[in-house]
Structures are given as C-alpha cells and as structure tokens.
C-alpha positions in Angstrom: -17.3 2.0 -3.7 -15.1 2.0 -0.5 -13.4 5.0 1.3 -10.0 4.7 1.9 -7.8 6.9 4.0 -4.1 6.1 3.8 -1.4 7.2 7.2 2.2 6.2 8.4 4.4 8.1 5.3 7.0 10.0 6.5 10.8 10.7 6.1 13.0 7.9 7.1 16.6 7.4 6.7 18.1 4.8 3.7 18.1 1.1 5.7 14.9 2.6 7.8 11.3 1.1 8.2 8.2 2.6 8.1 4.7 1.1 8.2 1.7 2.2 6.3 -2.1 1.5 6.8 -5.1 1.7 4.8 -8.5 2.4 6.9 -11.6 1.1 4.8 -15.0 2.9 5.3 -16.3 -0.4 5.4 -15.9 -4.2 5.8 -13.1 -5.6 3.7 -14.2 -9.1 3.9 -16.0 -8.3 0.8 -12.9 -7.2 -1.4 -11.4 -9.1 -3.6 -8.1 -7.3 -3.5 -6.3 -5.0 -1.7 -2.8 -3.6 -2.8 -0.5 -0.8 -2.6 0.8 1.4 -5.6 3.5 4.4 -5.6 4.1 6.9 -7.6 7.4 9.2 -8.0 7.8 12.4 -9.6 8.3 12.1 -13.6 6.7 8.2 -13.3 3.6 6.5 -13.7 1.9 4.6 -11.1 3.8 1.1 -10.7 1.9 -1.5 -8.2 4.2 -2.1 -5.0 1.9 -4.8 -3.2 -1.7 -6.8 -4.0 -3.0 -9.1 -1.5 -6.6 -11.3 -2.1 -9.4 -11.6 0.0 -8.1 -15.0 0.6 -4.4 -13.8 1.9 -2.8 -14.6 -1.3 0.5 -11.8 -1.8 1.6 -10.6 -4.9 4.8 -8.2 -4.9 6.7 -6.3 -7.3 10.2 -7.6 -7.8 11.7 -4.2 -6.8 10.0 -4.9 -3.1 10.6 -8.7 -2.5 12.1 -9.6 0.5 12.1 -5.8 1.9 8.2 -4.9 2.0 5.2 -7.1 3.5 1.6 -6.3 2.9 -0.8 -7.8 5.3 -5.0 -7.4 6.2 -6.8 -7.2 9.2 -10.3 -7.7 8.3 -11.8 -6.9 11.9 -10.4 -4.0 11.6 -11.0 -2.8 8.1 -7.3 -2.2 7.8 -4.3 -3.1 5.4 -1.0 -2.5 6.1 2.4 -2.5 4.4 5.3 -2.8 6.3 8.5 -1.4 4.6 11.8 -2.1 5.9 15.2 -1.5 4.2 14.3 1.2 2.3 16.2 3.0 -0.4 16.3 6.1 -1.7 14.4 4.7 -5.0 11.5 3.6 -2.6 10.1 7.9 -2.6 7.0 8.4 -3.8 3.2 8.8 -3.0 2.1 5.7 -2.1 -1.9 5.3 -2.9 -4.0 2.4 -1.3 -6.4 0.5 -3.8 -9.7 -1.5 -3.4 -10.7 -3.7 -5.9 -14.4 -5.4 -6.4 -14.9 -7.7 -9.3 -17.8 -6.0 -11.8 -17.3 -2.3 -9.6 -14.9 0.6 -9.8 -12.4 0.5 -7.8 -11.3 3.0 -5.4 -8.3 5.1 -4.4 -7.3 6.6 -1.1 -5.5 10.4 -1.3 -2.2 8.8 -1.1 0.9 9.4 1.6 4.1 10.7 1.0 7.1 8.3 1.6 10.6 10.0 1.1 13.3 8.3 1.8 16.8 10.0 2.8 19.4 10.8 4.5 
C-alpha cells in the first residue's frame, strides 16, 4: 500500500477556486489510478475525479467542465484543481490509490466548504 496525505481544502466563496494535492509516500508511476472522492454530511462517498497511469480522466458529471485532476509523477503528487465552485461542492474530499490485485489506499481526507 501507498501513503497518501491530502492538503489545499479550505473555505472559499460560491464562483471561487481552490486546488487540492495528493503527496504519495512513494513513486506513482506504478499506479494504475489515481482519483479524487468527496463525501458530505448525511451522503455516501461519490467519486469526483479518476485519472490512469497513462493520463486517461474520468469525471463525474456533477464536475465536468469546472474541476481538473492532473499527475505529476516526478513528484509523487496529484492534484485537482476546482474552480467555480458551488455550495453543493462541501465535503471531505479523500484521495485514492489504486493497484490492480492490492488494496487500495486512502489518505485522511480535507475539508472543502464552500460559502459565502
């Protein structure tokens, strides 16, 4: 398994941008995915952002257009950039690691919260 350690939630205004990242313990050449999930209070834990270890995307419909997940792989890091948020974007958002035939692993999560 991989340590993750999630950073960059905060409190932003409705419209605003924020950027999260995901440090890795280790090399994430090795991943097969990467993505971001969220969770609000009351819900379960939706998927927000996946990308591969080839830098194929896969968002969930209520991001498109607004949210952008991206890797750097030299520096063990994935990002998600958020901009436009709404209101309905709070929650904890957890970074995920994924390796085919392994468990995969879960940073602590940051808190997003998003109002005015």
């Amino acid at each position: 398994q991989v340590q993750l350690v999630e950073s960059g939630g905060g409190l932003v205004q409705p419209g605003g941008s924020l950027r999260l990242s995901c440090a890795a313990s280790r090399s994430i050449v090795t991943i097969d995915a990467m993505g971001w999930y969220r969770q609000a209070p009351g819900k379960q834990r939706e998927s927000v952002a996946v990308i591969s270890s080839g830098g194929s995307t896969n968002y969930a419909d209520s991001v498109k257009g607004r949210f952008t997940i991206s890797r750097d792989n030299a520096k063990n890091t994935v990002y998600l950039q958020m901009n436009s948020l709404k209101p309905e974007d709070t929650a904890v958002y957890y970074c995920n690691a994924k390796v085919f035939g392994s468990p995969q692993s879960w940073g602590q999560g940051t808190q997003v919260t998003v109002s005015s």
